[in-house]
N, CA, C and O of each residue as an XYZ file, in Angstrom:
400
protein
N     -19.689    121.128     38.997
C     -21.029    121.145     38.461
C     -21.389    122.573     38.070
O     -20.919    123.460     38.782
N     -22.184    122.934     37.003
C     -22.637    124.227     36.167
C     -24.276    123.773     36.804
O     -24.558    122.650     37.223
N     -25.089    124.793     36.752
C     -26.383    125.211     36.854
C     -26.595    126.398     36.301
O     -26.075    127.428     36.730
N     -27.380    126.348     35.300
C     -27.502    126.434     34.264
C     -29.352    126.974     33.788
O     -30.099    126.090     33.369
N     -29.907    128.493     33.924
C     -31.380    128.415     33.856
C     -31.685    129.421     32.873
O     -30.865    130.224     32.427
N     -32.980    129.337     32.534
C     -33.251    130.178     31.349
C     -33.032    129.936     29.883
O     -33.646    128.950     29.475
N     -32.499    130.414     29.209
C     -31.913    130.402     27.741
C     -30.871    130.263     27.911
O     -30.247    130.734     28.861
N     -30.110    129.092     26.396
C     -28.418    128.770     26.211
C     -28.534    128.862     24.983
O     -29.091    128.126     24.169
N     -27.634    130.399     24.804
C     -27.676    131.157     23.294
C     -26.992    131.757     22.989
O     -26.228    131.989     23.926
N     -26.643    132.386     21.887
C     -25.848    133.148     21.341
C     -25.003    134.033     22.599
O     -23.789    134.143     22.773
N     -25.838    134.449     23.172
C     -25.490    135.839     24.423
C     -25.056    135.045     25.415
O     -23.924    135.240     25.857
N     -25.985    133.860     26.021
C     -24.950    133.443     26.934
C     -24.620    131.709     27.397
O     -24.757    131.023     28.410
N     -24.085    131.504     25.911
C     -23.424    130.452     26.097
C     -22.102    130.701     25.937
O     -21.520    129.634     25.743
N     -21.276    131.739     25.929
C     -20.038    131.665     26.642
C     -19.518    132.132     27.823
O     -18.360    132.421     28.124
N     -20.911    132.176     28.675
C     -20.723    131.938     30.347
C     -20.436    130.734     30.515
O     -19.541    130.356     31.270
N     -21.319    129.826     29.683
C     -21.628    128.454     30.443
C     -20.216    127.845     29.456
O     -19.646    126.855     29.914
N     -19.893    128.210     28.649
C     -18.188    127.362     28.105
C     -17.212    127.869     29.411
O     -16.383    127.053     29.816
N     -17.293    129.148     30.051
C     -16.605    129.328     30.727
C     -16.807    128.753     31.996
O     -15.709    128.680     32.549
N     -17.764    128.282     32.758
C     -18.228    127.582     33.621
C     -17.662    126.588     34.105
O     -17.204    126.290     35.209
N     -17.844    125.650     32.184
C     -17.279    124.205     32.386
C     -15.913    124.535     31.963
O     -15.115    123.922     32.672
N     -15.674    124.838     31.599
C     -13.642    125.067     31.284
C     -13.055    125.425     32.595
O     -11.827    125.358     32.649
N     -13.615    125.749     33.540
C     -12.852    125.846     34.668
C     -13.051    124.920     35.669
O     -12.217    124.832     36.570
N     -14.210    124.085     35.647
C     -14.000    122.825     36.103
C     -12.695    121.942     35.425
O     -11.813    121.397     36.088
N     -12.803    121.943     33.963
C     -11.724    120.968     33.691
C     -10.566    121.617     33.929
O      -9.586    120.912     33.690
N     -10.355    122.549     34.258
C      -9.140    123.683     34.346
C      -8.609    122.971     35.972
O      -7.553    122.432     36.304
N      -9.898    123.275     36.742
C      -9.195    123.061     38.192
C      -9.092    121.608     38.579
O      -8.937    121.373     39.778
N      -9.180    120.211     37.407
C      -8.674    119.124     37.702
C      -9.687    118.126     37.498
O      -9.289    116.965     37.405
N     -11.259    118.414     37.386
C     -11.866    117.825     37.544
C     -12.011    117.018     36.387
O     -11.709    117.521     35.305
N     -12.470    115.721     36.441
C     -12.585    114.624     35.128
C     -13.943    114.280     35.376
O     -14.464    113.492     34.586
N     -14.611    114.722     36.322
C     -16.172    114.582     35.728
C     -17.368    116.138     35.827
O     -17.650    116.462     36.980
N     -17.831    116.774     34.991
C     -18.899    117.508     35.637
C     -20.378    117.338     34.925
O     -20.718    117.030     33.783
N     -20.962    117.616     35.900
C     -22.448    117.625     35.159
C     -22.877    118.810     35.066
O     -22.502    119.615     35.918
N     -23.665    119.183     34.140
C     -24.207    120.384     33.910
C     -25.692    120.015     34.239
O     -26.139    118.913     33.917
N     -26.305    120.773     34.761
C     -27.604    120.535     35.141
C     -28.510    122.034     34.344
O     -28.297    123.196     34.691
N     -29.353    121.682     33.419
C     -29.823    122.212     32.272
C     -31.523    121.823     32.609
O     -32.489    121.756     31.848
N     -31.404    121.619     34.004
C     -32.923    121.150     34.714
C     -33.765    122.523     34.533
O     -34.986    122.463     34.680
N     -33.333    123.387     34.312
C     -33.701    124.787     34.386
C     -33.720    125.599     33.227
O     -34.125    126.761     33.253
N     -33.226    124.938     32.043
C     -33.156    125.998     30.888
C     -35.025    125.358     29.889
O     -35.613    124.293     29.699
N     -35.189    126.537     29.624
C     -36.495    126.244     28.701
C     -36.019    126.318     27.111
O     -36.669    125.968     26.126
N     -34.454    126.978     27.178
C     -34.220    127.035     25.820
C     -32.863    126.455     24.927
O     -31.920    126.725     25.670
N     -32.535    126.062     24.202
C     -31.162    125.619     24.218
C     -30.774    125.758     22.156
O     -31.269    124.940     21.380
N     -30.004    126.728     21.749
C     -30.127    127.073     20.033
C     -28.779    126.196     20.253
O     -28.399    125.619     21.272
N     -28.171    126.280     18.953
C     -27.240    125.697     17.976
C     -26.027    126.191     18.749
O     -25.063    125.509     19.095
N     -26.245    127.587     18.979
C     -24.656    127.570     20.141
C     -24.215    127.285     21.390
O     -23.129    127.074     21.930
N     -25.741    127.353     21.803
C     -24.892    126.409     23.342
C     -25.145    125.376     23.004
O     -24.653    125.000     24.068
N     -25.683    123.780     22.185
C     -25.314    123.016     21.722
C     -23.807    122.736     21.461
O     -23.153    121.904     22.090
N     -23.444    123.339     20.698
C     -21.632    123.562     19.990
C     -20.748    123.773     21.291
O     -19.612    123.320     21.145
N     -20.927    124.193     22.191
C     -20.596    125.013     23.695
C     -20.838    123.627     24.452
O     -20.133    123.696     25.459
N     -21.570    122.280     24.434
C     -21.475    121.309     25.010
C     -20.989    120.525     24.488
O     -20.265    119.784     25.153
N     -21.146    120.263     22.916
C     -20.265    119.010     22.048
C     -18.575    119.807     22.282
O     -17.494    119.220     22.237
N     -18.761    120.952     22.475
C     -16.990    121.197     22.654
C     -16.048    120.873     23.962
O     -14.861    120.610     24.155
N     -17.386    121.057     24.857
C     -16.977    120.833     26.061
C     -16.625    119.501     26.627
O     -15.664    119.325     27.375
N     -17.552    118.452     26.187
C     -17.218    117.182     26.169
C     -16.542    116.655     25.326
O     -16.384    115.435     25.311
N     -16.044    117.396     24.520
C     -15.037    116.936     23.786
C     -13.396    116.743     24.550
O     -12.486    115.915     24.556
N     -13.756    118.242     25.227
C     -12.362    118.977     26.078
C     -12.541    117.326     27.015
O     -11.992    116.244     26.808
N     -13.480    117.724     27.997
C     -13.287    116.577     28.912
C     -12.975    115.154     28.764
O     -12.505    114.441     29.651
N     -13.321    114.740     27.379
C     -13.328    113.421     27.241
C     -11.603    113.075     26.885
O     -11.174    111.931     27.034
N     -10.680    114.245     26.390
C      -9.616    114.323     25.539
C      -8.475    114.100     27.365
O      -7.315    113.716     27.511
N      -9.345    114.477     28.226
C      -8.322    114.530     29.631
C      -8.676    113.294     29.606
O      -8.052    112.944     30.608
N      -9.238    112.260     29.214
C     -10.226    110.907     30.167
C     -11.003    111.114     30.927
O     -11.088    110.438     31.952
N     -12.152    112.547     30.531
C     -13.487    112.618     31.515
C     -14.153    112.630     30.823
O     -14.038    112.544     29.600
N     -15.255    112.775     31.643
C     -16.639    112.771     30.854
C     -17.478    114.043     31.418
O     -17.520    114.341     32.612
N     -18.172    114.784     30.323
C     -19.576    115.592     30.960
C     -20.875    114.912     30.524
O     -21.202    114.302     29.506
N     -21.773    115.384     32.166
C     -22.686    114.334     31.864
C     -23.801    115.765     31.883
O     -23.559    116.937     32.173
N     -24.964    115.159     31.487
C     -26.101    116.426     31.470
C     -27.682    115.822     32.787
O     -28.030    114.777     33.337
N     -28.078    117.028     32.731
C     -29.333    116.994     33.781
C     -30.438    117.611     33.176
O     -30.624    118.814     33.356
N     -31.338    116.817     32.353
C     -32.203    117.674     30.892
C     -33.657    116.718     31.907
O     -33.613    115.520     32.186
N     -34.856    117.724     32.290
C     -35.543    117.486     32.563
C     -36.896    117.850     31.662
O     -38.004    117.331     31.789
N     -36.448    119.033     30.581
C     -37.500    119.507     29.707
C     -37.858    118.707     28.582
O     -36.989    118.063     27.995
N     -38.602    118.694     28.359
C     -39.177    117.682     26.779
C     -38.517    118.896     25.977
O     -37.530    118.371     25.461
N     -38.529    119.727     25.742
C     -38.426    121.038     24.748
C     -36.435    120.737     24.308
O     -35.912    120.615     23.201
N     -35.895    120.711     25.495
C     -34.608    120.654     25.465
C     -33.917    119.251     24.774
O     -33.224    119.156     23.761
N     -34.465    118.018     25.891
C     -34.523    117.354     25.231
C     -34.506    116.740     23.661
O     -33.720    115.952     23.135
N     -35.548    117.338     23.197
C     -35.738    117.303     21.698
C     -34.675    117.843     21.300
O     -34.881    117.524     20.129
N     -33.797    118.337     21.253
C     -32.588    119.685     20.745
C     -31.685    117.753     20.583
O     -31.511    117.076     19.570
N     -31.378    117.500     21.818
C     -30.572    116.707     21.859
C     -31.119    115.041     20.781
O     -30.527    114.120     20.219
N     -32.372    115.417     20.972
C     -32.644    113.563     20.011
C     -32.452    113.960     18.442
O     -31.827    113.391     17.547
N     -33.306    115.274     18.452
C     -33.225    115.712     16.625
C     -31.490    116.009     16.091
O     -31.151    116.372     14.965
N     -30.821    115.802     16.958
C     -29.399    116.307     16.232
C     -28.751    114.497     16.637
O     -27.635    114.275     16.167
N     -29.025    114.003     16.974
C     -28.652    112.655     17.445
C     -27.662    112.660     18.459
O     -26.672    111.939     18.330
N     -27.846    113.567     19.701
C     -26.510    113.112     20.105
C     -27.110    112.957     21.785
O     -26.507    113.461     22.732
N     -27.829    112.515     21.866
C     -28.135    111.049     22.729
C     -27.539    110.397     23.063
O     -27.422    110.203     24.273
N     -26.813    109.680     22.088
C     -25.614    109.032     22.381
C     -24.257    109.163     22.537
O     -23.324    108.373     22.688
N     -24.420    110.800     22.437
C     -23.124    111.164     23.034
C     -22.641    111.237     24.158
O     -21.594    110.789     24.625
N     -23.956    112.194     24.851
C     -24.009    112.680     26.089
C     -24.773    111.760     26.929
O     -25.869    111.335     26.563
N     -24.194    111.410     28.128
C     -24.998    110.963     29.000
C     -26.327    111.687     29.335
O     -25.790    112.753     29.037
N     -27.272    111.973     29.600
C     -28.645    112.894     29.814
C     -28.968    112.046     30.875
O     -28.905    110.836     30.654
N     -29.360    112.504     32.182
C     -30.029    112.173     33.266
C     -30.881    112.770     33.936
O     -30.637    113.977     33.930
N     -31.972    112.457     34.649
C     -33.272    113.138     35.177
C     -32.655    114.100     36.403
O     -33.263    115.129     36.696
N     -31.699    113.811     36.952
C     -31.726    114.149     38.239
C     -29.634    114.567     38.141
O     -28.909    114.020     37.310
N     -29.277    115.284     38.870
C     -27.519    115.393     39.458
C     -27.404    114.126     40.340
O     -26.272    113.695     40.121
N     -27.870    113.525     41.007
C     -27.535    112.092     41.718
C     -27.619    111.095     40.682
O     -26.935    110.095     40.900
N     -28.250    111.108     39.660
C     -28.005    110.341     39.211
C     -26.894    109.811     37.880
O     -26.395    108.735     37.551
N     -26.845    111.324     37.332
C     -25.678    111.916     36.458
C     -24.043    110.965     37.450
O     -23.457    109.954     37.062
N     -23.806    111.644     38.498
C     -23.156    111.095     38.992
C     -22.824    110.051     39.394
O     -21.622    109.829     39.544
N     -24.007    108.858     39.765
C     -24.167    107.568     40.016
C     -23.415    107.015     39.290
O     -22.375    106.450     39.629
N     -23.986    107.143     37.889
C     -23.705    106.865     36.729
C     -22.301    106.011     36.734
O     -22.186    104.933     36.150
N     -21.170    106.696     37.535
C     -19.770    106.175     37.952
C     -19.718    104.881     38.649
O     -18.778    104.104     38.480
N     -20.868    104.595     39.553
C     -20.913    103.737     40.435
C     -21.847    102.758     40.101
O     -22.520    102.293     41.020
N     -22.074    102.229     38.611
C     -22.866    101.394     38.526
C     -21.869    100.373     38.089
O     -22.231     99.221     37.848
């Protein structure tokens, strides 16, 4: 799991690629990023999550997200990818997600 606060931008969304690349690095086939905390999210850490779930999905995982902001949110409905990413209120439930 990544946690994740403040701004995801130019400057530092290749912390957070590096974050999740080492989850999938050290084996893992599921992580959630929890983005419960960011107020901001531009076009590159966008690109920095469609890449990332790309990576994961290419092992047979999935990344799931933890978007509690309306602001952030919106990033994800106006580009349509809603339906890419799982988006969940909460990390228990991101994870559940497996067990339904």
């Amino acid at each position: 799991m990544a946690v994740v606060s403040g701004e995801v931008d130019f400057g530092t969304a290749p912390r957070l690629r590096d974050a999740v690349v080492k989850v999938a690095t050290d084996g893992a086939r599921l992580a959630v990023v929890d983005l419960s905390e960011v107020q901001f999210l531009d076009s590159t850490g966008l690109g920095v999550l469609v890449a990332c779930l790309k990576r994961f999905r290419s092992l047979g995982g999935d990344l799931r997200l933890v978007v509690t902001s309306d602001r952030v949110r919106n990033v994800f409905e106006i580009t349509g990818l809603t339906t890419a990413f799982g988006i969940h209120e909460t990390v228990a439930a991101a994870v559940a997600q497996d067990r339904r």
